[in-house]
Structure formats: structure tokens, C-alpha cells
C-alpha positions in Angstrom: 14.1 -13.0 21.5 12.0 -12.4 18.7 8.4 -10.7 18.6 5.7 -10.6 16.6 7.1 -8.3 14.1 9.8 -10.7 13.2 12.2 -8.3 14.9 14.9 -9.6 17.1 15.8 -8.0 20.3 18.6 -9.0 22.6 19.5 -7.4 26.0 22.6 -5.4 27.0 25.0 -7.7 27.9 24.6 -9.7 24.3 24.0 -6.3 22.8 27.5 -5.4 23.8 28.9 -8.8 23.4 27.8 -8.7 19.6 29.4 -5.3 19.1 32.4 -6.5 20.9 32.1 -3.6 23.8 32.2 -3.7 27.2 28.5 -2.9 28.6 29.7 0.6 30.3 30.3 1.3 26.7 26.9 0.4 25.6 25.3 2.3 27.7 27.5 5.3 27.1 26.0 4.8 23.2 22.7 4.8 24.6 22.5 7.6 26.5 24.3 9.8 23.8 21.6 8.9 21.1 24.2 6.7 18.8 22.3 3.4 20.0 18.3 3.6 20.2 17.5 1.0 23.2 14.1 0.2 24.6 13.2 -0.7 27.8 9.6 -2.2 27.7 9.7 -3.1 31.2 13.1 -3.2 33.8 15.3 -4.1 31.4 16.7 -2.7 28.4 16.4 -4.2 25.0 18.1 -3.4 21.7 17.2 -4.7 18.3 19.7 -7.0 16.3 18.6 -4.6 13.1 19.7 -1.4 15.3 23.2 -3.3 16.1 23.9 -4.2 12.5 23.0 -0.4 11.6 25.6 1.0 14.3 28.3 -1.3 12.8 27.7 -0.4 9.4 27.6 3.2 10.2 30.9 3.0 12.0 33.0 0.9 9.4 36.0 2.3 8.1 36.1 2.9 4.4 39.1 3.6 2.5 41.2 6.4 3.0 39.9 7.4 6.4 43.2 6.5 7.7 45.7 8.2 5.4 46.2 10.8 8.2 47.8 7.9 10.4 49.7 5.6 7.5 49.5 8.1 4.6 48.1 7.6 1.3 51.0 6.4 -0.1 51.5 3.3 1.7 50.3 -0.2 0.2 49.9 -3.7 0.9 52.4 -5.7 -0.8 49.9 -8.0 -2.1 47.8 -5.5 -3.9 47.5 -6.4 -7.7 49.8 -4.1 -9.7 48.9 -2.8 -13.8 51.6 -4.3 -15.4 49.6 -3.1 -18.8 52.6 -2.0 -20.8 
């Protein structure tokens, strides 16, 4: 659903869907304040724009993860300097 604004809003269950989330989940991001929601009428509504922001805010960037694998482990298919 789109509105006037050009935003797009989608309900819960595609809200959670789209995050890949069960909708208990959601909500639990919703009520702590990491998910703004509206609810213009009986239902809520989230905006695609909020969704995309959440997911960008919780990908993992590099090195976050050293504490579980160590910062010393690579993919064997990295590029290696072979500049001798």
C-alpha cells in the first residue's frame, strides 16, 4: 500500500515476512522502540523505508565475529598478494 507521500506501508504479517521473523518477533521490535510501527486505525502498519533501515542497521560488518571464529581465520578463496 502506498500513500500519497509515495511511501509504502505493509502490515505485520508482510512486515515480518520481509524481515524474515516470525510476527511475535515483530512485535517484540515494536514495543522495544527498535521498529517504529503506526497504527492509523485497528491495524498496524510499518513502512518499507523503516524495514530496509532496521536491516541495514543490523548487518554484520566485518570483524564483528572474530570473537566466535577469530581474526585469523580466512576463506580459502580470498585473493592472496603474491607481489614479490
Amino acid at each position: 500500500m502506498e500513500d500519497q507521500g509515495g511511501q509504502e506501508w505493509v502490515g505485520t504479517p508482510a512486515a515480518a515476512a520481509y524481515l524474515g521473523i516470525r510476527l511475535r518477533t515483530l512485535y517484540r521490535l515494536i514495543n522495544d522502540g527498535r521498529l517504529p510501527a503506526y497504527r492509523p486505525a485497528r491495524v498496524f502498519r510499518v513502512r518499507k523505508a523503516d524495514l530496509d533501515e532496521f536491516l541495514d542497521a543490523c548487518r554484520v560488518r566485518r570483524g564483528e565475529l572474530d570473537h566466535l571464529c577469530g581474526p585469523d581465520v580466512g576463506l580459502a578463496h580470498e585473493p592472496q598478494d603474491d607481489d614479490d
